[in-house]
N, C-alpha and C positions, 0 to 999 in steps of 0.2 A: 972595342966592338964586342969584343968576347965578355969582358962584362958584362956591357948592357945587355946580354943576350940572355946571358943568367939572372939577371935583376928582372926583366921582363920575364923569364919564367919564372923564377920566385913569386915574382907578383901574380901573373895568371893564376897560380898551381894555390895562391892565399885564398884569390880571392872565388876560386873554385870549389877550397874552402867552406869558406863562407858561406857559399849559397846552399851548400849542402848541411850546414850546421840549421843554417833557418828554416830550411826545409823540414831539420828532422823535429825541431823543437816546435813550428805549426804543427806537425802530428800530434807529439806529442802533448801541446795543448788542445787539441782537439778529443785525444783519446782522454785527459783529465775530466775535460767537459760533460763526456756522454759516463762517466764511471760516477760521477755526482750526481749525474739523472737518474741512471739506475740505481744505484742506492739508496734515495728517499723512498722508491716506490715498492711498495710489498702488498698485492690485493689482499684485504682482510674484509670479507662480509658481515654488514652491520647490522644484518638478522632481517633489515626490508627490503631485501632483493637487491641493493646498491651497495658497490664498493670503494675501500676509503683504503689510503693509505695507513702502512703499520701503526706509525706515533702522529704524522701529520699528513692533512691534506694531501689529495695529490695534485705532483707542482707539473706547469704546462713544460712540456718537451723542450728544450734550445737548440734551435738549428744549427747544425753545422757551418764553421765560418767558409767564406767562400773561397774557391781557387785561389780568383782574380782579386787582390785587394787594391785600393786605392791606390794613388800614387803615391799619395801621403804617409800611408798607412807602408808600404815597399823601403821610403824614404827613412821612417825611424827604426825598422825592423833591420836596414842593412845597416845602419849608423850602431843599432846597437850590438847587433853582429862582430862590426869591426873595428869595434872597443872592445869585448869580449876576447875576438880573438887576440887581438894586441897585448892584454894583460895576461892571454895564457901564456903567446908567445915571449913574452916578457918575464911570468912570476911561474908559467910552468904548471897551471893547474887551468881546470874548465870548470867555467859555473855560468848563471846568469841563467835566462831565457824568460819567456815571454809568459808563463807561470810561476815563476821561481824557481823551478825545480834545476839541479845541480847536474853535470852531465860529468864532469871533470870529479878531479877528488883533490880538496884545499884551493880553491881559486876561491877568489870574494865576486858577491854577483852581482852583475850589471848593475846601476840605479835607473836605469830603462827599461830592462827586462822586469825589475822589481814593482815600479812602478806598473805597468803594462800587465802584469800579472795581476797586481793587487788589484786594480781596475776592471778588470776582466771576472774577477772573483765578489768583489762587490758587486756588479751588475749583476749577477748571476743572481746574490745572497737578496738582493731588492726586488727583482723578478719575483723569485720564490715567495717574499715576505708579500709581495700584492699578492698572489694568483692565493697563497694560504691566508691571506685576509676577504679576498671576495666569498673563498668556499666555506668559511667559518659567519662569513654575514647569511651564505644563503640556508647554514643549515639553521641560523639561529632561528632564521624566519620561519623553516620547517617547524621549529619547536613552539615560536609563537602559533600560527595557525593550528598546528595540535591543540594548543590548548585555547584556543578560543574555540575551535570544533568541540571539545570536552567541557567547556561551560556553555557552549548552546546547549549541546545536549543536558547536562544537569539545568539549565534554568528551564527548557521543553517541561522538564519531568516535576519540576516544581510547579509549573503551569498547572498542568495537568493534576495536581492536589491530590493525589492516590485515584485516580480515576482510570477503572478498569483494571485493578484491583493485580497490575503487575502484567496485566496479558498484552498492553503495548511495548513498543517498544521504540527507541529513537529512528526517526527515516530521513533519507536525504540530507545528506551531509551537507551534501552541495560540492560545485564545483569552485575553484578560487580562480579569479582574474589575475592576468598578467600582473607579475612585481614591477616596481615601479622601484629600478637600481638607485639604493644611496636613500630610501625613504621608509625608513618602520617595515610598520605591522603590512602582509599582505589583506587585500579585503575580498571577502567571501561572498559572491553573487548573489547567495540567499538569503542573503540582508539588501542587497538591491530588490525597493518595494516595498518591503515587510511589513511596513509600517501600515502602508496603506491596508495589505491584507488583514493586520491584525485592529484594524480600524473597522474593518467592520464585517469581522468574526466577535467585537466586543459584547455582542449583544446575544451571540450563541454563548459565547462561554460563560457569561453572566446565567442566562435561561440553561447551564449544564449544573453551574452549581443549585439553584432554585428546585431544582426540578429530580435533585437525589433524591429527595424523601418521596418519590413517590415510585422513585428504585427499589423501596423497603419490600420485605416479603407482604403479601397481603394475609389480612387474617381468613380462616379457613371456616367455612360454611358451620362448624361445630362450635368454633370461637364467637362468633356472632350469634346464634343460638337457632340457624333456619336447619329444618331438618323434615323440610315437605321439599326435599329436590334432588334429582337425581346427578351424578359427574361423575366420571369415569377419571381413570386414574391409568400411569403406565405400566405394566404389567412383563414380567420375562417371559422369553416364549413359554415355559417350562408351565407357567400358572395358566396363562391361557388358554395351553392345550390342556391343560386337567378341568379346567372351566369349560370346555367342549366337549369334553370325554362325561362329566356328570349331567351335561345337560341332555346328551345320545340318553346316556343310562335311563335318566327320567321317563325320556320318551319311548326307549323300550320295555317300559317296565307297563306305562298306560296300555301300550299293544299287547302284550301278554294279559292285562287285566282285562282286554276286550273293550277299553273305552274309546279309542281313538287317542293319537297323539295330540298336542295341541302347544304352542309356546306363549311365554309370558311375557309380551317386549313393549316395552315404553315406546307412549304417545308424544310422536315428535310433532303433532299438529302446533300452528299458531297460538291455539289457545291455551295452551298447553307450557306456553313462556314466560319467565318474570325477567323482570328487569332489578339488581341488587344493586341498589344506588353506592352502598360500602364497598361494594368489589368493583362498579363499575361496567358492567357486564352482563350479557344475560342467561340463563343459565335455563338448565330443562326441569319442571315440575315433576313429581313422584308418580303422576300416574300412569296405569299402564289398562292395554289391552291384551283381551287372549284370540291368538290365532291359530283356528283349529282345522286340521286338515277333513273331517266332517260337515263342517260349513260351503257349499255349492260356489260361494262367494270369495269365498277364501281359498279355496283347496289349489289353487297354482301359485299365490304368494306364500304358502305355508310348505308348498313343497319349493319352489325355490333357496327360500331359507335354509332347509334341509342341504341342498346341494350347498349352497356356498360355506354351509360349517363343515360339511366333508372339504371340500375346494382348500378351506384354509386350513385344516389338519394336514392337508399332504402339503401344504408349504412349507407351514411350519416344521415338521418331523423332516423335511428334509435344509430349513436351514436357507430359504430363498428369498428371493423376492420378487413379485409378478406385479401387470399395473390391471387396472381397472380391464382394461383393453382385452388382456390376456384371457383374464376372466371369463369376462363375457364369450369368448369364443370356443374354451371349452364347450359349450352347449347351447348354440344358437337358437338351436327348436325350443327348448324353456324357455331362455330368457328370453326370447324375441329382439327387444331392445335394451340398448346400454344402460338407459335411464332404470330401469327394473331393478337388473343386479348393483348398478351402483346403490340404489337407495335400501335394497335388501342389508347390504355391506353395512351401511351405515346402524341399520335396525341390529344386525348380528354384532357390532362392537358395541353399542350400548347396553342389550340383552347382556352379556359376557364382562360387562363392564369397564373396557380397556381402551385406548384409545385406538383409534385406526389405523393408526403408523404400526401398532403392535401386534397386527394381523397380518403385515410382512405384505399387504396389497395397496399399490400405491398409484398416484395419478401418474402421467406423463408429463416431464419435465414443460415447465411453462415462465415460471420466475425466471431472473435475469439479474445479475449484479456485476458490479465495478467502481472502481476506487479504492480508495487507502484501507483494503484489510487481508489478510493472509490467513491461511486454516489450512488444515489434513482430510483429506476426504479419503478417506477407508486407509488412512497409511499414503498418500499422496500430496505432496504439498503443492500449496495453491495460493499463484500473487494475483490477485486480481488487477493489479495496475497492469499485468503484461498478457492480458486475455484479449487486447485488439480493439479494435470498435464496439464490437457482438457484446464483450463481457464475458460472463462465467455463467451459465445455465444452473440454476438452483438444484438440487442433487434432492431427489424426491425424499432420499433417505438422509434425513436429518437427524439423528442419531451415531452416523458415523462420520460427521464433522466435529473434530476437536482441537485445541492449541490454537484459539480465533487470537489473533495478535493483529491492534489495528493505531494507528495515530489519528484517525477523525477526530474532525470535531463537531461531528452532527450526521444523522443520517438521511438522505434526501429521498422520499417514500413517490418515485409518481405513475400518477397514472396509466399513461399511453405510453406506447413502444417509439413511437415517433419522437417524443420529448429525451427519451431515455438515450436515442440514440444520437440528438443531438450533444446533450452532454456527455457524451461517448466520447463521441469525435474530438467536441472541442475540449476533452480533455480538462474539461471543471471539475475536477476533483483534485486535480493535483497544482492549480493556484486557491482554492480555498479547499484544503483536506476536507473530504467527507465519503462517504459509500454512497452511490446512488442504486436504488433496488426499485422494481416494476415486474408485475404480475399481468401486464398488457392487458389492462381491464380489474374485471372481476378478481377479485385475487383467491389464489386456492391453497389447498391447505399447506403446501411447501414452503410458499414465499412467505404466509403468514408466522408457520414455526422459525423460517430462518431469523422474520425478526424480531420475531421475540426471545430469542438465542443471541442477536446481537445486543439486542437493549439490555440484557438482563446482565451479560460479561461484559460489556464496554461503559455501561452507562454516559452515554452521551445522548442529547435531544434528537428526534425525530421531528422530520418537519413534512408534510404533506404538500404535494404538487398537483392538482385536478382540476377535471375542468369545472368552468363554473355552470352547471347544469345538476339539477337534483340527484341524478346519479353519481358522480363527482362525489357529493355531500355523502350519499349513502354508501358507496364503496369505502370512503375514508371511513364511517362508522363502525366497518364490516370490519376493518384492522383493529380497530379501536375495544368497540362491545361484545365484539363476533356477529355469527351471523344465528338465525331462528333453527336454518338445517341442520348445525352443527351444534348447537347448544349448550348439548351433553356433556362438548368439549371446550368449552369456550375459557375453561381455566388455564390452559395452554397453546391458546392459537389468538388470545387477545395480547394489544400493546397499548398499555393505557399512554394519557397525557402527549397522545400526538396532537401538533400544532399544524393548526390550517395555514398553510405560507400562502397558498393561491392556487388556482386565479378565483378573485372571490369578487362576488357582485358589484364591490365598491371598487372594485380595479377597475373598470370598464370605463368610467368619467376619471378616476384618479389617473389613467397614465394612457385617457385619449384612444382608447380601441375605437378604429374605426366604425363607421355606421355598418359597413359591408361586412364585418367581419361581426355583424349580432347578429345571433341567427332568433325567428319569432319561437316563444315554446310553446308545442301543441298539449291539447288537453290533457293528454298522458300526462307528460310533462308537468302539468297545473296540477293534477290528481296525484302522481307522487309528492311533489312539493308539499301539499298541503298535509298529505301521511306523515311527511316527515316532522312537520309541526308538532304532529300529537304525539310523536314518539318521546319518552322520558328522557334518552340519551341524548337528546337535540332539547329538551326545554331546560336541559341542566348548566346548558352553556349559553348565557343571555345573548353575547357578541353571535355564536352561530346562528343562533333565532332571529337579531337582526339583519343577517346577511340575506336569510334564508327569503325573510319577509318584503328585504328591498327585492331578490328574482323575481316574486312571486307580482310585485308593484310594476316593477321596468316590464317583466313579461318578456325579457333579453334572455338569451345565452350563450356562451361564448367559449371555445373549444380552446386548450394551452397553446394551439395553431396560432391563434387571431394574433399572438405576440408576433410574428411574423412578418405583418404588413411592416414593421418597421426595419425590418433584416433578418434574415435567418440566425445570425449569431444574438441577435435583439435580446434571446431570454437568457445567455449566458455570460453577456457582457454589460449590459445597461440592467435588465430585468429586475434577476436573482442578487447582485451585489447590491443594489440600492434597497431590496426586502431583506437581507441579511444585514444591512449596516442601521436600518432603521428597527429592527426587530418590527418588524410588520406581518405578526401572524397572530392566529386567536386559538 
């Protein structure tokens, strides 16, 4: 009895043992496990913001084995336990366990514990080999999309043929569609389409390269041999105010002689216009009148003038700028009305010979732009794609916009503020790149400089949007040849080779404008038409002369509105892509 009492405690006190030995060797496989984890991982930044491990990937976490193991898993764990113990208690040394590692000193180890470890060790080593294969596919794919992003952009700039002479620059990378795990290249949204868009921009970008040579400088009123005309030129403050100061002197010196003062200022009458088929343009004749403060008939536009050359010496010497507006209200009781000193204004830049921008007095913002082009306004940068619906209001002072950087590929000139703002909204400039620009009518002399600032640094086509009514035809001229008022300046406020896109007489049957939306044109209307006939700038272009002649036939006309009966988005989705893809303009 006494034996078996010792035999039962022997055995208890093994196999208590035992359980203590498996216990410590699940820690200690456990504590191998997480010091393997830790060790591949060392954050090292890979310069774009994300981190990688030291020499490789970083490999996913391995969770802790659990408490409660299998019954199975109990079953080999105690079997090899108590072989282990058996051979220490046997040969005298400890070894074995469930990563190999050796607890004892001189025992041989388990071939369970060996096995169970090695096992354990490979899963691990195959984990790591997926999880460092997936992260080395995804970064391969980071390095393909790089460089497919970096050969769109170099084939863009190939496109583009040296056009705009370095001042664009790549836009819209684009964003990339979800990977598709286990399949190449990712694919880049911005080629979702493309095709179609560049299907029919074919006929802009075609009509961009045609239409460079007429980008060229023009030759200059001296090269041509006319020299019965008058042009004004831009001037630093610095000459202008000495051009004012000798013309005061002049006329102080008539008053001292006892004769009356009197000035010498070019005839900006009608008759007084040519039309220069070589430049395009019409420009102001040499003659001039004298306005003499002795004359009954003159004596308040002569002193007018007088004030407004004082008016813009104090601008100038102090370095400002004032609009029309301001002007006038310095001295209500002279001028009476706006129309006076504005046209005085214009009589004192020509006298002076500068242009009107250079007299530091300017109109009130009225232009309007949006779309794909960027610039500095006084030290301000400016992205016209993030100005909203509205756009960017043309900045009167067009001399302190610089650094124009644009990706157009045409600039869209229209009419009405109503059109302007539909392609606002709907955001047509950024599925067919272009700048849309509108002087809401009449256009004044800001919108006209800005674009001829953009034609002249981007060189890409201008395409005209107006209505089909003789005005329509004569405001597009107005961009074009300049106007009669402005003459003097018409070397720097004209855009030659603008294209009539629409809406033009032959739209009206060509794309079904309803009956309701023709409107009758009254005799006005019939008596500008037919002015326009006889104008040289209108008989030089055969196609405008027929458009002009079928108005004049139907006795229709028809507002950029009338596209409407068929949907309000009608001119930005059906309209303008089937005129852009057909090159349908004259």
């Amino acid at each position: 009895m006494l034996r078996r009492r010792v035999q039962d405690d022997i055995s208890s006190s093994e196999e208590e043992e035992e359980e203590e030995e498996v216990d410590e060797k699940e820690e200690d496989d456990v504590d191998v496990d997480e010091k393997e984890d830790d060790s591949d991982f060392e954050p090292v930044s890979d310069g774009r913001g994300k981190f990688k491990a030291n020499s490789k990937p970083k490999a996913k976490a391995i969770p802790k084995r659990p408490s409660t193991a299998s019954a199975r898993s109990k079953k080999n764990l105690s079997a090899a336990a108590s072989a282990a113990t058996k051979k220490k208690s046997a040969g005298g040394g400890g070894g074995g366990g469930l990563g190999g590692r050796g607890e004892g000193g001189g025992g041989t180890k388990s071939t369970g514990g060996k096995k169970a470890g090695a096992a354990a060790v490979a899963g691990r080593k195959r984990r790591k080999v997926d999880n460092d294969n997936d992260d080395d596919e995804e970064e391969e794919e980071e390095e393909e999309e790089e460089e497919e992003e970096e050969e769109d952009e170099e084939n863009s700039e190939e496109e583009r043929e040296g056009g705009g002479r370095g001042h664009r620059r790549s836009w819209g990378k684009g964003k990339t569609a979800a990977k598709e795990k286990g399949k190449g290249k990712a694919k880049s949204l911005t080629s979702v389409g493309s095709s179609k868009v560049d299907k029919v921009l074919e006929e802009v970008r075609l009509l961009m390269l045609r239409s460079r040579r007429y980008d060229a400088p023009n030759p200059s009123l001296a090269e041509l041999g006319i020299t019965t005309v008058r042009e004004v030129s831009d001037m630093a403050p610095e000459g202008v105010l000495w051009e004012i100061e000798q013309t005061v002197l002049q006329v102080a010196g008539m008053i001292l002689r006892g004769e009356g003062f009197s000035y010498q200022v070019p005839t900006r009458s009608a008759t007084n216009q040519l039309y220069i088929a070589e430049l395009d343009r019409i420009v102001l004749s040499d003659k001039v009148a004298t306005r003499t403060f002795l004359n009954p008939r003159e004596v308040r536009k002569t002193a007018i003038t007088t004030r407004i050359l004082q008016l813009v010496h104090e601008v100038l010497s102090k370095g400002i700028h004032i609009t029309k507006r301001d002007m006038f209200y310095t001295d209500v009781k002279l001028f009476k009305d706006q129309k006076e000193s504005d046209v005085v204004l214009d009589d004192v830049a020509c006298m002076l010979g500068c242009t009107r921008s250079c007299l530091n007095v300017v109109a009130s913002e009225k232009g309007l732009v949006v779309g794909r082009v960027q610039f500095e306004e006084d030290g301000d940068y400016i992205d016209c794609t993030r100005m909203g619906v509205g756009g960017k209001a043309i900045p009167p002072y067009i001399d302190k916009i610089a650094k124009i950087q644009s990706d157009a590929k045409f600039i869209l000139l229209v009419e009405k503020e109503a059109a302007y703002m539909r392609l606002a909204e709907d955001r047509f400039y950024n599925k067919y790149p272009c700048i849309v620009i509108t002087a809401k009518g009449q256009p004044d002399v800001a919108t006209r400089l800005f674009l001829k600032k953009l034609k002249m640094e981007l060189h890409i086509p201008v395409l005209g949007l107006v209505d089909s009514d003789p005005y329509g035809l004569k405001i597009l001229s107005v961009y074009m040849t300049g106007s009669k008022n402005m003459s003097y300046d018409s070397a720097s406020l004209t855009t030659s080779d603008i294209k009539w896109l629409g809406v033009r007489p032959s739209d009206l049957d060509k794309y079904n404008i309803p009956a309701q939306c023709r409107l009758d044109m009254t005799e006005h209307d019939m008596r500008t038409g037919r002015q326009l006939l006889q104008e040289e700038f209108i008989q030089k272009n055969p196609e405008w002369v027929k458009e002009l002649e079928l108005m004049l036939k139907m006795k229709k006309k028809a507002e950029i509105q009338a596209l409407s009966a068929f949907g309000f988005q009608y001119i930005t989705e059906d309209y303008l892509p089937r005129k852009l893809e057909k090159g349908d303009w004259i």
